[in-house]
LOMARZA-772731 format. One record per residue (C-alpha): residue in three letters; x, y, z. Coordinates in nm, 2 decimals, padded with zeros to 4 digits. Each point is the difference from the previous one (the first is absolute). Example, Ala and Ser with C-alpha at 12.3 -4.5 7.8 and 13.67 -1.06 7.14 Angstrom:
2
+------+--------+--------+--------+
! resn !      u !      v !      w !
+------+--------+--------+--------+
!  ala !  01.23 ! -00.45 !  00.78 !
!  ser !  00.14 !  00.34 ! -00.07 !
+------+--------+--------+--------+
//
This chain:
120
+------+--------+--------+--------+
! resn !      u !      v !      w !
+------+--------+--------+--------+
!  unk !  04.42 ! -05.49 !  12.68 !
!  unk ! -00.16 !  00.14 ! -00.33 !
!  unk ! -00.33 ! -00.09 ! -00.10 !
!  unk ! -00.18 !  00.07 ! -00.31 !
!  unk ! -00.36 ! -00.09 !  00.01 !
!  unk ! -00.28 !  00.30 !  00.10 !
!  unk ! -00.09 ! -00.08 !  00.38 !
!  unk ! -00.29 !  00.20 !  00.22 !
!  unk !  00.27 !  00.32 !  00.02 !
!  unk !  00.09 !  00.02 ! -00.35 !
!  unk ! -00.32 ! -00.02 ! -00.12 !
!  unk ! -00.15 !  00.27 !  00.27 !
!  unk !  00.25 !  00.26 ! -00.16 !
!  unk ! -00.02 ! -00.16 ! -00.36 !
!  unk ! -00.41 !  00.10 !  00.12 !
!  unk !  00.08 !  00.35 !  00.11 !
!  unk !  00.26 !  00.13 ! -00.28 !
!  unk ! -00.29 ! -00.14 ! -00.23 !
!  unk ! -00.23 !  00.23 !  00.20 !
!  unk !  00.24 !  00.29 ! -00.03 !
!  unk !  00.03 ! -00.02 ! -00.38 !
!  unk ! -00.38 ! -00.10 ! -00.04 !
!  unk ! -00.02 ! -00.29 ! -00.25 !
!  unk ! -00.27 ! -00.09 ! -00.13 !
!  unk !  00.01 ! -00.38 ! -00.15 !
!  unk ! -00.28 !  00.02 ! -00.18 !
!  unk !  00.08 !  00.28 ! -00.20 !
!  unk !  00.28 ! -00.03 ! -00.25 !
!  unk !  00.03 !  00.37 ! -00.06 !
!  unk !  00.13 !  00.12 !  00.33 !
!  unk !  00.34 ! -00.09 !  00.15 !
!  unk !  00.06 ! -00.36 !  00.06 !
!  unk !  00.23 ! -00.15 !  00.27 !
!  unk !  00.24 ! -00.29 ! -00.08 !
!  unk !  00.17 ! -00.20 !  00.27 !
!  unk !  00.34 ! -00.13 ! -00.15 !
!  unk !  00.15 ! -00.12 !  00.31 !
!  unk ! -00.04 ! -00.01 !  00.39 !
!  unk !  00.24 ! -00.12 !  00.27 !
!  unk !  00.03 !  00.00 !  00.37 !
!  unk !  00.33 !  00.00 !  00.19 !
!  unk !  00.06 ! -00.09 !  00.34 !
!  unk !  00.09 !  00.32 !  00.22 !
!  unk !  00.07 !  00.05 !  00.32 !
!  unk !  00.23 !  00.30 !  00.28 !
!  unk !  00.01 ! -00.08 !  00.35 !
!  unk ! -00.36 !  00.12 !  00.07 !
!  unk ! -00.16 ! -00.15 ! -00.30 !
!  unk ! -00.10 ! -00.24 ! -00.22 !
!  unk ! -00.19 !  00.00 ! -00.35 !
!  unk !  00.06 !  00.04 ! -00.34 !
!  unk !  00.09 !  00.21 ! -00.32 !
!  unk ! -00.22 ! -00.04 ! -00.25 !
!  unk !  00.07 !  00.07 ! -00.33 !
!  unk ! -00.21 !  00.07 ! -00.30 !
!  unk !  00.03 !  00.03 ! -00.34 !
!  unk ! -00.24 !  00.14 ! -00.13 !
!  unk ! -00.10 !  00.16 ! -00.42 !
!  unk ! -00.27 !  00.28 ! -00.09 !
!  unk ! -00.13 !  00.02 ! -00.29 !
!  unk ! -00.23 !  00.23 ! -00.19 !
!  unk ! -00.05 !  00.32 ! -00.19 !
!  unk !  00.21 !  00.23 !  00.06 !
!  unk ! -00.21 !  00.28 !  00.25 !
!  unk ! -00.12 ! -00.32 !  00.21 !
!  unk !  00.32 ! -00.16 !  00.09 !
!  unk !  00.15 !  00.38 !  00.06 !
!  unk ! -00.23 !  00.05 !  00.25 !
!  unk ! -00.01 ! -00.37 !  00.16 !
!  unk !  00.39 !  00.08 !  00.07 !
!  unk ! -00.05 !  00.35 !  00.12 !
!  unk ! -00.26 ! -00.19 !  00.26 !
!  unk !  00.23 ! -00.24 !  00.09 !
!  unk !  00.29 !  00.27 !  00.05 !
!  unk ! -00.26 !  00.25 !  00.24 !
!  unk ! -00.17 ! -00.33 !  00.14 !
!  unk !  00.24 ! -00.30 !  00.06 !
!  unk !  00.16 !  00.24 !  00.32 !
!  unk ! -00.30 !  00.06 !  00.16 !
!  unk ! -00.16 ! -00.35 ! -00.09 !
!  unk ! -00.17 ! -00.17 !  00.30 !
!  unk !  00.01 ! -00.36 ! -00.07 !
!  unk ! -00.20 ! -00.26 !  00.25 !
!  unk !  00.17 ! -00.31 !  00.04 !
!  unk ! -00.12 ! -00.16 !  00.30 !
!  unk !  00.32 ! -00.14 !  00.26 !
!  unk !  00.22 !  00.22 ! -00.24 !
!  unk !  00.09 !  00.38 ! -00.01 !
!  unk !  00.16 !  00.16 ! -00.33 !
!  unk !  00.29 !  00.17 !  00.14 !
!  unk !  00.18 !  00.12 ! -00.35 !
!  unk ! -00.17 !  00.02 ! -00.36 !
!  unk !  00.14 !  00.10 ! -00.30 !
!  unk ! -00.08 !  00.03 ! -00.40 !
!  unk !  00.29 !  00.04 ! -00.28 !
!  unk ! -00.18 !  00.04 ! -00.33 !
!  unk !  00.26 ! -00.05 ! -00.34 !
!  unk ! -00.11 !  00.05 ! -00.38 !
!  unk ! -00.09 ! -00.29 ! -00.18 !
!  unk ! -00.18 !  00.08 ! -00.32 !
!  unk ! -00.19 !  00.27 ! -00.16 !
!  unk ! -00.18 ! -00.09 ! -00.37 !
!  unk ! -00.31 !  00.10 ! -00.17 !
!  unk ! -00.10 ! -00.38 !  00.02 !
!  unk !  00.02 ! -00.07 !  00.40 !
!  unk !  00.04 !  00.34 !  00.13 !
!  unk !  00.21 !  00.04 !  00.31 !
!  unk !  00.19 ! -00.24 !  00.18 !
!  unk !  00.15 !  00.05 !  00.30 !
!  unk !  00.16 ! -00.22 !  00.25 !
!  unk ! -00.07 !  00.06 !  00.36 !
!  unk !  00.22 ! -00.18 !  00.30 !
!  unk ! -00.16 !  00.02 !  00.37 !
!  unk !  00.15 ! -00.11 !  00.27 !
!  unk ! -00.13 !  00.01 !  00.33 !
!  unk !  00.16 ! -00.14 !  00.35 !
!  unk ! -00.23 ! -00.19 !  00.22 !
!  unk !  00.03 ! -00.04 !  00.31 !
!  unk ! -00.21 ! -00.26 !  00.26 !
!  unk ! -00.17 !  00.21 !  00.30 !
+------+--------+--------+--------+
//
């Protein structure tokens, strides 16, 4: 079954990729996070049960900031402990793809995690 609505574990790695790129809401001049889309699909072997979570995600900024969001996300997604209590993140991943680069916005980049989780 696919779902698309943020639940607990979306939002717990929605939390720590935020954390990993270090946004800043209040200030408009750093590298902002956009959440486009978010979806969880049923998984399950014969072991185990969870989910894949999908998110689609857009960073935008000037140009330096989002640079170095991504280059976080590439040296940190892999090594990225995320706390989800009852769960454990067995796989994560991050594609990023070009979107747009202008002197008005800056740079946009798309950014697609997906992570499987799985129920201890």
């Amino acid at each position: 079954m696919k779902r698309s609505t943020i639940g607990h574990v979306a939002t717990a790695l929605l939390r720590q990729i935020e954390a990993l790129v270090r946004i800043d809401g209040q200030d408009r001049e750093k590298t902002i996070l956009i959440i486009e889309d978010v979806e969880a699909i049923d998984w399950a072997s014969l072991t185990f049960v969870g989910q894949r979570h999908v998110l689609e995600l857009r960073i935008e900024g000037e140009k330096d900031a989002v640079a170095a969001a991504l280059a976080r996300i590439e040296t940190g997604l892999p090594e990225l402990e995320v706390s989800i209590p009852g769960h454990f993140v067995a796989e994560l991943r991050a594609e990023a793809r070009p979107v747009a680069d202008t002197e008005i916005i800056g740079l946009v980049r798309s950014l697609r995690v997906e992570a499987l989780v799985l129920r201890d």
